[in-house]
C-alpha positions in Angstrom: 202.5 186.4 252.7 204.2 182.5 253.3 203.0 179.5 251.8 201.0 178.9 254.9 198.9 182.3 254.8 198.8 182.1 251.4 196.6 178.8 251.7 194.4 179.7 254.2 193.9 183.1 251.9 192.9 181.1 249.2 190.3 179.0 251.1 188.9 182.2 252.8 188.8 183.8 249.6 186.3 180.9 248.2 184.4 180.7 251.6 183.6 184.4 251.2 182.6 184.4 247.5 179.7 180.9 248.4 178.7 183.5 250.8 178.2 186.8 249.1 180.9 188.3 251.0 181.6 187.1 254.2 183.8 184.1 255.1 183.5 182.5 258.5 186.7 181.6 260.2 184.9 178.3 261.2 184.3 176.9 258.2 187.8 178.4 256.8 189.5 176.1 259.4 186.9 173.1 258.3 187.7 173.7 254.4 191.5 173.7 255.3 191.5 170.4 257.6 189.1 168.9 255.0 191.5 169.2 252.3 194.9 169.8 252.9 195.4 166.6 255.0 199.0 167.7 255.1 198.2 170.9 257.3 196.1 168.9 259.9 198.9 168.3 262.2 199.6 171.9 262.5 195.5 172.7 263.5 196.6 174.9 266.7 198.8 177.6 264.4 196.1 177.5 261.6 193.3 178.4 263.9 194.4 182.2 265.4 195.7 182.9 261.8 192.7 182.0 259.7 191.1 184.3 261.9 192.9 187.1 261.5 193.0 186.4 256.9 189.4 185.9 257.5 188.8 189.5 259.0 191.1 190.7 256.0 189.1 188.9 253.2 185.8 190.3 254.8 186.9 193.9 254.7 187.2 193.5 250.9 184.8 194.3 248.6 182.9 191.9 246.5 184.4 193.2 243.1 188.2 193.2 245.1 187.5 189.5 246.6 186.5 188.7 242.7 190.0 190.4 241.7 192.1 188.6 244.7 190.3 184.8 243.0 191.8 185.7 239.6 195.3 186.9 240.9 195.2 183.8 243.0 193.7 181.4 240.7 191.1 180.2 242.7 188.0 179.0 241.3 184.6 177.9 243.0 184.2 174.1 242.2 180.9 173.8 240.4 178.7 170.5 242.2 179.3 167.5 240.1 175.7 165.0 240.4 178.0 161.6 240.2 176.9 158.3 242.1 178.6 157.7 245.5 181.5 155.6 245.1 180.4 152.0 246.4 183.2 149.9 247.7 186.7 150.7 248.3 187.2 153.2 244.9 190.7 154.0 243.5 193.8 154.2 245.6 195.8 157.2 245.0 199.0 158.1 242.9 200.4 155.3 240.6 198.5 152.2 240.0 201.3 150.4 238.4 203.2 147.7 240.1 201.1 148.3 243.7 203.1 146.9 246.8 201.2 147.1 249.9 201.4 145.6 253.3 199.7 144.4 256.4 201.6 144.8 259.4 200.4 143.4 262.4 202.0 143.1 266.1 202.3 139.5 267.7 200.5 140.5 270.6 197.9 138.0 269.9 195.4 136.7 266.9 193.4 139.1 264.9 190.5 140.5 265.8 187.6 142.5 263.7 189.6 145.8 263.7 192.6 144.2 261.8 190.2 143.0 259.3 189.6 146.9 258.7 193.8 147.0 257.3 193.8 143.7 256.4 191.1 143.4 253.8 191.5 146.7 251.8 195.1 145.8 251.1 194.4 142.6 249.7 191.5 144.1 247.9 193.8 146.5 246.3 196.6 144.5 245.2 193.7 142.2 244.0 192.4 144.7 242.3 195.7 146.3 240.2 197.4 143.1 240.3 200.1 144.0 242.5 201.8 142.2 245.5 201.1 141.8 248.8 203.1 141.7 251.9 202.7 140.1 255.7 205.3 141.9 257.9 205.3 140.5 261.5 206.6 143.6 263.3 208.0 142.1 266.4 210.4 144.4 267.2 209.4 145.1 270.6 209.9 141.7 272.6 207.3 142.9 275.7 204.3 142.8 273.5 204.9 139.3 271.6 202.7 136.3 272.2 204.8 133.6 270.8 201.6 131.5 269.6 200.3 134.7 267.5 202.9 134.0 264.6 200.9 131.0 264.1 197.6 132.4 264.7 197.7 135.4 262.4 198.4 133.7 259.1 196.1 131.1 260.4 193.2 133.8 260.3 194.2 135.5 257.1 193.6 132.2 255.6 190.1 132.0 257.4 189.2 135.7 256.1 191.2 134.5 252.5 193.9 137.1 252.7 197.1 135.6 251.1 200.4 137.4 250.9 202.9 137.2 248.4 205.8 137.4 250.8 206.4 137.0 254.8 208.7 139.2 256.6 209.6 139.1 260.5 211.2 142.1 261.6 212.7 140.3 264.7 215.2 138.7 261.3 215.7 142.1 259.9 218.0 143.6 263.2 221.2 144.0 261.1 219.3 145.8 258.4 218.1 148.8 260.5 221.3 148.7 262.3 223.4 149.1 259.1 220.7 152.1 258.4 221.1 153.8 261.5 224.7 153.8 260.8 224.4 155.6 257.5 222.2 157.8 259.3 224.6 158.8 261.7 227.7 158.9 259.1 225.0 161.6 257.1 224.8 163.6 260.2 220.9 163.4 260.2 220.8 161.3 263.5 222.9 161.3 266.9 223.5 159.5 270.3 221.1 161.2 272.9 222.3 160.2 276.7 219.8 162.8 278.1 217.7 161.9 280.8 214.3 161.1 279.2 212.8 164.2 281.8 215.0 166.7 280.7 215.2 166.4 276.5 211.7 166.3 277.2 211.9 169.5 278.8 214.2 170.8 276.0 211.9 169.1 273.4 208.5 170.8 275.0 210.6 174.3 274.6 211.3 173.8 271.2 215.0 174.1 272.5 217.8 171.7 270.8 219.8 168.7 272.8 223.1 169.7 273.5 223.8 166.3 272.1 222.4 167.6 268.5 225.6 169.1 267.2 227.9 166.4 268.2 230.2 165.3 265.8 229.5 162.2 263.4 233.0 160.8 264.9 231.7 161.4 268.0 228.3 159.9 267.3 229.7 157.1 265.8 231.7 156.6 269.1 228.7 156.4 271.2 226.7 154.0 268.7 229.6 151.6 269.0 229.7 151.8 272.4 225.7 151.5 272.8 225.4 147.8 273.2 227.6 148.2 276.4 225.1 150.8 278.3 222.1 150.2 280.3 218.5 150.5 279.3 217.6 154.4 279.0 222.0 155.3 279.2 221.2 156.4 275.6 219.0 156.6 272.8 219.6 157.3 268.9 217.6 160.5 267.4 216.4 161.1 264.0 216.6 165.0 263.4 213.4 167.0 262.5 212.4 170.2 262.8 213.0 171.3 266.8 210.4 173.8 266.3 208.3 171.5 264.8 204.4 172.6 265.8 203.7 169.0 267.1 206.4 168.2 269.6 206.0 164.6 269.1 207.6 165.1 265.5 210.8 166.9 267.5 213.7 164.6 267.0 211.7 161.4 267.7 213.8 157.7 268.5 214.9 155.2 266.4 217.0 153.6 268.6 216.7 152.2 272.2 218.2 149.8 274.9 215.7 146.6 275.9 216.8 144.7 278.4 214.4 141.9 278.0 214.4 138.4 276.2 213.0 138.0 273.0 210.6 135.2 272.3 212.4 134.2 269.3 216.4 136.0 269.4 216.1 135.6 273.4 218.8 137.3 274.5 220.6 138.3 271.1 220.0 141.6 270.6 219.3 144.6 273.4 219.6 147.7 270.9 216.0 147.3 269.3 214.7 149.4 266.7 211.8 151.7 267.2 208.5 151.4 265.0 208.7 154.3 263.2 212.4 153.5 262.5 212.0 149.9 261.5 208.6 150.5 259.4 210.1 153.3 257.0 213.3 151.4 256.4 211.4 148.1 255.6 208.5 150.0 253.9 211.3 151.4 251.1 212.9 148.3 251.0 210.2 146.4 250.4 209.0 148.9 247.5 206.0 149.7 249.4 203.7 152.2 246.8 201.3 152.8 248.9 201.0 152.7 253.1 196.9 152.3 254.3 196.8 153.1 258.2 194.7 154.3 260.9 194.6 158.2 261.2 196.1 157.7 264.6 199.3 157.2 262.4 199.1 160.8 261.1 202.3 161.9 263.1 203.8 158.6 262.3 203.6 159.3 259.0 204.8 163.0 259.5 208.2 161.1 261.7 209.0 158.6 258.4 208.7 161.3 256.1 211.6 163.0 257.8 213.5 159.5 257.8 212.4 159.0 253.7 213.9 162.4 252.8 217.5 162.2 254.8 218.1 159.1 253.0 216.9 160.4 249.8 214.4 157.9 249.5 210.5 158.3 247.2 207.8 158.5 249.9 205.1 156.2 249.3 201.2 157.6 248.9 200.2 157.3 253.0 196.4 156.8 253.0 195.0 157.2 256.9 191.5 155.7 257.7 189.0 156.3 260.4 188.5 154.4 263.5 186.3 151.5 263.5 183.7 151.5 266.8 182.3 148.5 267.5 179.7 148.6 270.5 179.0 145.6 273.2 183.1 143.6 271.9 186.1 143.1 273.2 188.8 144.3 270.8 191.4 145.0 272.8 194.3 142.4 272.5 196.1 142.8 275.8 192.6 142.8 277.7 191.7 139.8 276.2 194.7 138.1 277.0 194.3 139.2 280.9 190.6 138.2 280.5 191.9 134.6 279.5 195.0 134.7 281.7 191.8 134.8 284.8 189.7 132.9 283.6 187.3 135.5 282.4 187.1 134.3 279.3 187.7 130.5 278.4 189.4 131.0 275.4 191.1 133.1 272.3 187.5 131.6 270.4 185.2 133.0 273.7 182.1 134.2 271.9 182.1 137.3 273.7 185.3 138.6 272.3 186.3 140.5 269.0 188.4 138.1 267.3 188.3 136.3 264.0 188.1 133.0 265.4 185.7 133.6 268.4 183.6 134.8 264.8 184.2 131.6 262.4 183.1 129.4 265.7 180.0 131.4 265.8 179.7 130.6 262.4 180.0 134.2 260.7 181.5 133.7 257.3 184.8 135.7 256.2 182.8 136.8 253.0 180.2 138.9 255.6 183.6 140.5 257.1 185.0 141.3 253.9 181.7 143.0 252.6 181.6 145.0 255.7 185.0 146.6 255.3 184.5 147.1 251.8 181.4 148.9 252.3 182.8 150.5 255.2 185.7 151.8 253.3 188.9 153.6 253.1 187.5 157.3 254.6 188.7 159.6 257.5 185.8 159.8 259.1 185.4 157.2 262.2 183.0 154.5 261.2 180.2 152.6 263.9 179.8 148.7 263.4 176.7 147.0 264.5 176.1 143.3 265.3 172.9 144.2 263.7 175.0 145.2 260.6 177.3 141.9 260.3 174.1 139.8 260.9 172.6 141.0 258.4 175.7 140.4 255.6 176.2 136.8 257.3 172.4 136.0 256.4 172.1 137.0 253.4 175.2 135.0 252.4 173.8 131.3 254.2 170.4 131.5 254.1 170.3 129.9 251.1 172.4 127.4 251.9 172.3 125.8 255.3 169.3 123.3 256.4 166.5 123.0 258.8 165.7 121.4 261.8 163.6 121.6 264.5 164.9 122.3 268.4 162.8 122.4 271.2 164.3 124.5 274.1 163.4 124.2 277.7 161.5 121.2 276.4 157.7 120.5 278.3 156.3 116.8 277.4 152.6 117.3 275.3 150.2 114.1 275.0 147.3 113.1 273.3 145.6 110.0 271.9 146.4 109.2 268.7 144.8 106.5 266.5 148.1 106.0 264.0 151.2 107.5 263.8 152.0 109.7 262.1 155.3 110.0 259.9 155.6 113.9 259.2 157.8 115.4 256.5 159.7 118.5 256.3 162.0 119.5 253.6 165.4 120.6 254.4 164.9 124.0 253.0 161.5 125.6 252.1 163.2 127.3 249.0 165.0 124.1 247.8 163.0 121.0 247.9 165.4 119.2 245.6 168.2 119.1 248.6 165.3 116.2 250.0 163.2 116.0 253.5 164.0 114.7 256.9 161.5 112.5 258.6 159.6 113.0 262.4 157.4 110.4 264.2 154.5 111.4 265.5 153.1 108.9 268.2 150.8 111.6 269.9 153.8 112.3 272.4 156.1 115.3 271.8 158.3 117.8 273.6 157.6 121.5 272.9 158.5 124.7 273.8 157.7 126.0 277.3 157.7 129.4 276.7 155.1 128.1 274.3 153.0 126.2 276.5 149.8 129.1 276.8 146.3 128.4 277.3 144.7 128.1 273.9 144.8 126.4 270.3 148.8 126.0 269.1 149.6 124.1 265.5 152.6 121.3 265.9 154.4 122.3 262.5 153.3 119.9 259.8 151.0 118.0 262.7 148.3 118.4 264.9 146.3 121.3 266.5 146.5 120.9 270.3 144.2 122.8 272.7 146.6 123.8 275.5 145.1 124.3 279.0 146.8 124.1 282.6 149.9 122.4 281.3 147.4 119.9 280.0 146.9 119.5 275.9 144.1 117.9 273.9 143.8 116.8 270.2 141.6 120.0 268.5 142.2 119.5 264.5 144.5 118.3 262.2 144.3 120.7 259.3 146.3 123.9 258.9 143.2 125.8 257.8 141.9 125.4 261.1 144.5 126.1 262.6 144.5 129.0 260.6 140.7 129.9 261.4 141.8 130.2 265.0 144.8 131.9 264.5 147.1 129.6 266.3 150.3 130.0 266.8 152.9 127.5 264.9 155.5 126.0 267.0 158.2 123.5 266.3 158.2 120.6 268.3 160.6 117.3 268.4 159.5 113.3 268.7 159.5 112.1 272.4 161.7 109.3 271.6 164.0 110.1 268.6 165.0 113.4 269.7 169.2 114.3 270.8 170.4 116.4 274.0 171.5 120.3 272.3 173.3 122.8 274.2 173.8 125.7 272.5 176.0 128.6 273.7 174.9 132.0 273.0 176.5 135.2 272.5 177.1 136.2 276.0 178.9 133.0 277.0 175.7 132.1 278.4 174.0 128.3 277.6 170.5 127.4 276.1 170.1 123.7 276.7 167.0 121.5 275.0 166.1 119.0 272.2 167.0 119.1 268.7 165.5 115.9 265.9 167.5 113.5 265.6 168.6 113.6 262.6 171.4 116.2 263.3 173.2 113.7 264.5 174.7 113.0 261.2 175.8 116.2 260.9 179.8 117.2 260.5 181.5 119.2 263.3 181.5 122.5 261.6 177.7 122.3 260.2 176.3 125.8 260.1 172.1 125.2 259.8 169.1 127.0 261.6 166.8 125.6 263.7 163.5 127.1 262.9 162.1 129.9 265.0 165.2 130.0 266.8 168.2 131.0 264.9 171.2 130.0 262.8 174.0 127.7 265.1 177.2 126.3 264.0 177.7 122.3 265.1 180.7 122.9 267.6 181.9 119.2 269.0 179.5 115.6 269.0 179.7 113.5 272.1 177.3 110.4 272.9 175.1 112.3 275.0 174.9 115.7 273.7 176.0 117.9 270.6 176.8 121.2 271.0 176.5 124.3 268.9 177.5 128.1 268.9 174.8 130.6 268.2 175.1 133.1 265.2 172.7 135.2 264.7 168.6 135.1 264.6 
């Protein structure tokens, strides 16, 4: 039997000896693309032939499935009761002088599922030492938002990412041109002038270019001559495998014609490198050790593999993650950027969007971002994010540390007769009484609530008890142990006089407007506190008349 049979013996020998006998083809296929990550891309060949080794492995006895494990060496793995890996474990391979990289498009700033690449490379490098590496991989001049080479090293400083060394690709042009040369002069790439419909054709039929077997002279002729065609005239082909199982793998690009200026070379260039092309070359010359991407990069990694052996070049440790699903958020870059373009959304920073900076004006702290992909991890499997989940990090990291105030929304007036004043203290955290107290008048005028405006005995925090009845309120007690006795509710409340217009924008773009104590007027722009019984805001801008914040979280 081939290697191929051979493995898929092996794992239905195993299956069949956990299950006195009798291996099922299901689980065979589960075991395989499970653990031979190198096999997944070649799912639809495995399938029909584990079936058949299956049926073969069954018809054995138990003592001749015992023999087959000893001439094949396998052995069933006994269960190992260690504690699940927290965090994002060990990388793979080599652990000496790590070089990894993040890689992100120009298409716009960062949002939340670039903080899923971003953060477990920095971790890593953190973690062995090693070196980092930004790469702006601009190398395809319809997908670049000139203002994103700002913004995406301004939010890796926000989520503390900071790389050792900055590459732009859109500098690196006579690098993969001098490659692609070599290529061609080792006969392991050629000049394709097919139309795209019929080498896909070909390509689809496992059947060669008739391009393929050109000469390197002749090759050479064409890549000279390739600045002086038209966009689709030609493109330049790595060689694969033409019977490769996944025709995507089959002889894919690295060179094309793009007639389109350039943000930054304008119109400099027009032969532009491909990803897969320009990634491999830059991730050996870099001395990339190890390559963390999305699983949706599984071919990708399958193309540059082809790329690292012609050249004779060591093939880093590839390392493919899950997706990362994210309910009720805009991720997508180019929607957002139509969304803004209309007037959808007001802004890169709009609330309802995914990205880092609509976050950080929300006030949700990098640390709660970087605990969330560390926890989430470096697996296969697909993982589901929750606003509940990131609320929940973001809390536990500022509770302790932000202030309290008192904000009234929808604010309905409450009077009573009051003999004196009263001057009521409240400390600026519960937990922390050292931090000091703010001060509120109490002149028997107030605004509160008016969702809390019922019929029935309410406690003004730290104040009075008021009977409320037909939007009318009368002094009841002043002790909280009556209050208690009654069971009245406890409401915040802010001075009818020394009180400051709020708006506060929520989640959904959508605006809560009331009263806030006065005393937040001394507050910095970029103030993170929580107004009691209402949630945690982040002081966005200060004018005379109102100060406005972003919501966070409850």
């Amino acid at each position: 039997m081939d290697e191929l049979e051979e493995i898929i013996y092996k794992h239905a020998l195993l299956n069949a000896i956990k299950h006195k006998g009798s291996a099922n083809p299901k689980a065979v296929m589960g075991s395989i693309m499970s653990k031979e990550a190198e096999l997944r891309s070649r799912a639809s060949e495995i399938g029909p032939l584990s079936g058949k080794i299956v049926a073969k492995v069954n018809a054995l006895s138990k003592e001749e499935q015992k023999s087959e494990m000893e001439k094949y060496d396998v052995h069933v793995e006994t269960k190992k009761h260690s504690k699940k890996v927290k965090g994002l474990g060990e990388l793979p391979g080599s652990h000496k002088n790590v070089v990894m990289r993040f890689a992100p498009n120009p298409s716009g700033p960062l949002h939340i599922g670039h903080a899923r690449a971003a953060i477990p490379n920095s971790e890593f490098v953190k973690k062995y030492n090693g070196k980092l590496i930004l790469r702006i991989e601009d190398t395809d001049p319809k997908r670049v938002f000139e203002p994103a080479y700002q913004m995406i090293q301004e939010d890796l400083e926000w989520l503390g990412v900071k790389p050792d060394e900055i590459y732009y690709q859109s500098d690196r042009f006579e690098i993969y041109y001098k490659y692609a040369e070599e290529l061609i002069e080792k006969g392991k790439a050629y000049m394709c002038t097919c139309d795209s419909k019929d080498f896909k054709e070909l390509k689809d039929n496992c059947k060669p270019c008739p391009h393929r077997n050109n000469t390197i002279e002749e090759n050479l002729k064409l890549w000279n001559e390739f600045p002086e065609m038209e966009e689709g005239q030609a493109v330049l082909r790595v060689k694969t495998d033409i019977k490769h199982k996944n025709p995507a793998i089959r002889d894919w690009v690295a060179m094309r014609i793009v007639n389109q200026e350039h943000p930054k070379l304008g119109n400099k260039y027009k032969i532009y490198p491909m990803m897969n092309f320009s990634v491999a070359v830059d991730d050996h010359l870099m001395g990339m050790t190890h390559v963390l991407r999305g699983k949706d990069h599984l071919a990708n990694s399958e193309k540059q593999k082809y790329l690292y052996n012609h050249m004779g070049w060591e093939v880093p440790e590839f390392i493919h993650y899950g997706r990362l699903k994210m309910t009720d958020i805009a991720l997508s870059t180019s929607k957002a950027k139509a969304g803004i373009e209309s007037g959808e959304y007001w802004g890169w920073d709009d609330p309802r969007l995914g990205t880092l900076r609509a976050l950080a004006r929300r006030g949700i702290q990098p640390e709660a971002i970087i605990e969330l992909m560390k926890e989430i991890g470096i697996k296969m499997n697909d993982s589901s994010v929750s606003w509940k989940k990131i609320y929940g990090l973001n809390r536990h990291i500022i509770e302790d540390k932000v202030n309290r105030y008192f904000f009234v929304p929808d604010p309905m007036k409450v009077s009573i007769p009051l003999k004196e004043n009263m001057i009521i203290k409240r400390p600026l955290h519960p937990d922390y009484l050292e931090r000091g107290e703010r001060e509120l008048l109490f002149d028997g005028e107030a605004y509160i609530p008016k969702k809390d405006f019922k019929d029935g005995l309410v406690r003004l925090m730290d104040a009075v008890n008021l009977d409320l009845k037909d939007e009318n309120a009368s002094y009841h007690s002043s002790s909280f142990e009556d209050a208690r006795e009654h069971h009245a509710s406890i409401i915040q409340w802010v001075p009818l006089k020394d009180n400051v217009k709020v708006k506060i924008v929520m989640p959904d773009a959508s605006t809560v407007t009331g009263l806030a104590e006065s005393d937040i007027k001394e507050l910095k722009v970029g103030t993170i506190l929580q107004f009691e019984r209402f949630g945690f805001v982040k002081l966005d801008s200060k004018n005379d008349n109102e100060i406005t914040f972003y919501y966070a979280h409850k």
